[in-house]
C-alpha positions in Angstrom: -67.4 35.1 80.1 -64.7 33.8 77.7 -65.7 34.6 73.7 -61.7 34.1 72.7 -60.6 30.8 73.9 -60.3 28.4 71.1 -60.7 25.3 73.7 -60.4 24.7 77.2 -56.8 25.4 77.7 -57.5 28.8 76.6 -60.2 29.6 78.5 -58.4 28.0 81.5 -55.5 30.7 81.1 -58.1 33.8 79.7 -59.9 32.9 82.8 -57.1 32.8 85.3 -55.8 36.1 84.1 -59.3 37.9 84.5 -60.0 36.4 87.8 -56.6 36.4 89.4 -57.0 40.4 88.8 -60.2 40.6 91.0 -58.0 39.0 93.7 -60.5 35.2 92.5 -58.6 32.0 93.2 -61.3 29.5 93.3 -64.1 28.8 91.0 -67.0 26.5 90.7 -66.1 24.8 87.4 -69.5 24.0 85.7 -69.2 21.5 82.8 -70.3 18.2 80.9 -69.3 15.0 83.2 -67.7 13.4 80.9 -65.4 16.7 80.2 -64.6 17.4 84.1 -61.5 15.5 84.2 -59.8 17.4 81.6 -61.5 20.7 82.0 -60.4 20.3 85.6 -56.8 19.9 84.9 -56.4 22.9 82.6 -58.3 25.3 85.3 -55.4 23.9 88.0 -52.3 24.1 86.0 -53.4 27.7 85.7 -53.4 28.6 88.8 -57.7 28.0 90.1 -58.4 26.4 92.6 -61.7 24.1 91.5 -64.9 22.7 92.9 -66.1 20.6 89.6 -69.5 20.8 89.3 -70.8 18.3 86.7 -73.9 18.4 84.5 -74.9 15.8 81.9 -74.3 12.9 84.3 -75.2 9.7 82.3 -76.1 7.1 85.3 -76.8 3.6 83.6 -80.9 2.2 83.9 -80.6 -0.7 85.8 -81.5 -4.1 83.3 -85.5 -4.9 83.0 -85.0 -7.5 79.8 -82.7 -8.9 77.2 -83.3 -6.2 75.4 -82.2 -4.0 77.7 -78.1 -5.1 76.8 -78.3 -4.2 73.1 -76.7 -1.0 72.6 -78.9 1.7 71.7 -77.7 5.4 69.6 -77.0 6.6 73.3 -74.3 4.2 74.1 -72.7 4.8 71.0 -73.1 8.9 72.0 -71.8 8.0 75.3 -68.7 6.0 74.0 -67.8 8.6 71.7 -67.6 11.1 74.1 -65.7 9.1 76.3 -63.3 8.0 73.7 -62.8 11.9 73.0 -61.9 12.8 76.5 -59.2 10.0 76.9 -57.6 10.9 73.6 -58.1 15.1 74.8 -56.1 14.1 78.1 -53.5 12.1 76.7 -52.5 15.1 74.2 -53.0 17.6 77.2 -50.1 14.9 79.3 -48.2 15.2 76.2 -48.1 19.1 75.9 -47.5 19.5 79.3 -44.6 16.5 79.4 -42.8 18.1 75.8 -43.6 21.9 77.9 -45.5 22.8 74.3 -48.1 24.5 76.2 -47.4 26.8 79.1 -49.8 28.6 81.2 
């Protein structure tokens, strides 16, 4: 367990050193769908192999009326999230591209 990482890129590289001391390279990576792809990338660039294990997976309810296509609170939950994630991966390409971060 990681209490010092500030965010994933942390924990990715806290992680890595512990484990990589036990002689661990590959971890199941337990985590919110929507935060896999991300979480994912950090764990690898650090040197873990990863089976991504999602949780929280949002699968759509199949149409029953009209009503069923107005947005509800949940889609506007599910948008920000995913709008989060995409603007979290484009800074993580950016660190990695300018070599501002370094495992």
């Amino acid at each position: 367990m990681d209490d010092q990482a500030y965010d994933t890129f942390e924990n990715a590289r806290n992680s890595a050193r512990l484990l990589h001391a036990d002689g661990i390279e590959r971890v199941v990576l337990i985590t919110r769908a929507t935060h896999l792809w991300r979480s994912t990338h950090e764990f690898l660039a650090a040197g873990i192999q990863v089976v991504p294990a999602p949780v929280n997976v949002s699968a759509p309810n199949p149409p029953r009326t009209p009503l069923s296509y107005i947005p509800d609170p949940s889609a506007l939950e599910r948008s920000h999230n995913a709008i989060y994630e995409w603007c979290g991966d484009l800074v993580r390409r950016a660190l990695v591209l300018t070599h501002l971060r370094q495992h």
